[in-house]
N, C-alpha and C positions, 0 to 999 in steps of 0.2 A: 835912577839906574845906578848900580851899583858899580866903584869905581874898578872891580876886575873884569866889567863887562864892557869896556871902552877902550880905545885903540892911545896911547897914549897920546898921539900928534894929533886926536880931535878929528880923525878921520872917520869918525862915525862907532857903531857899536858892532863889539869884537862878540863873536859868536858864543852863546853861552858854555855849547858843550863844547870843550876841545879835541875831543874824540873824534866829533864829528866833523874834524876841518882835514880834506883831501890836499896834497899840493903834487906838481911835477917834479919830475928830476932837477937838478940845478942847470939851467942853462936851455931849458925845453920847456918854460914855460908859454901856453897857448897867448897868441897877440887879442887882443880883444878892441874894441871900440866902444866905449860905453858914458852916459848920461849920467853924468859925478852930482849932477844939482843945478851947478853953475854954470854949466856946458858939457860937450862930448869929448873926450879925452882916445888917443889911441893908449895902449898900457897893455901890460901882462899882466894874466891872471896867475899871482903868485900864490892865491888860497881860496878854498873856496869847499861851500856845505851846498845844503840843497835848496837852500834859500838865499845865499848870500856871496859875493865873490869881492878879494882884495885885491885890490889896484896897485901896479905900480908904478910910476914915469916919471919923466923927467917933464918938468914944467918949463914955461919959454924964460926964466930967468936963471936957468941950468939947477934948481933945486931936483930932489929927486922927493917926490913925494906918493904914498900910498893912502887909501882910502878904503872901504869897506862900502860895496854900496848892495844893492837887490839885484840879485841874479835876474829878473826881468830887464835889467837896464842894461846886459852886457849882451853882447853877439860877437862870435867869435869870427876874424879876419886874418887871412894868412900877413907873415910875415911880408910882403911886398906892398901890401894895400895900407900898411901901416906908416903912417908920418913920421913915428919915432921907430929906433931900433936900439935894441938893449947891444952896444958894443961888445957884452960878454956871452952872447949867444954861442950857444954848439952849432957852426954853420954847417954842420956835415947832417945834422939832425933837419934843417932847413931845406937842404941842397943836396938831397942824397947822391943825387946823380952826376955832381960835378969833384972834378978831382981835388 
């Protein structure tokens, strides 16, 4: 594989065409729950094609680490069902309803 096809932290292979990679607004990325290899991680999906989505979270040793894994492996979870919570979330985007 070639090396502009891989994520530099080894978190898997970065999607060839970059055209083809969708992301959210900054602060409104979807919470997801997903099967990294090693175990199931909760994370944001901060990128993602039609085959593949980027992980992002915070690890139990407070690293923040992302990953690239198969969109089969993700399922999307609201923000409350999640273990971790990105401190820099839009809470108003979350929480429409509350003041």
């Amino acid at each position: 594989m070639a090396a502009r096809e891989m994520v530099g932290d080894g978190g898997g292979p970065w999607p060839a065409q970059r055209s083809d990679v969708a992301r959210a607004p900054y602060g409104r990325e979807p919470y997801v729950r997903a099967d990294i290899g090693t175990g199931t991680v909760d994370a944001k999906a901060i990128a993602w094609t039609r085959t593949t989505v980027q992980l992002k979270w915070v690890d139990e040793a407070g690293a923040t680490r992302t990953q690239w894994v198969p969109a089969a492996a993700v399922r999307r979870i609201s923000r409350d069902e999640s273990a971790w919570r990105d401190p820099y979330d839009d809470y108003g985007f979350y929480y429409p309803d509350e003041p």
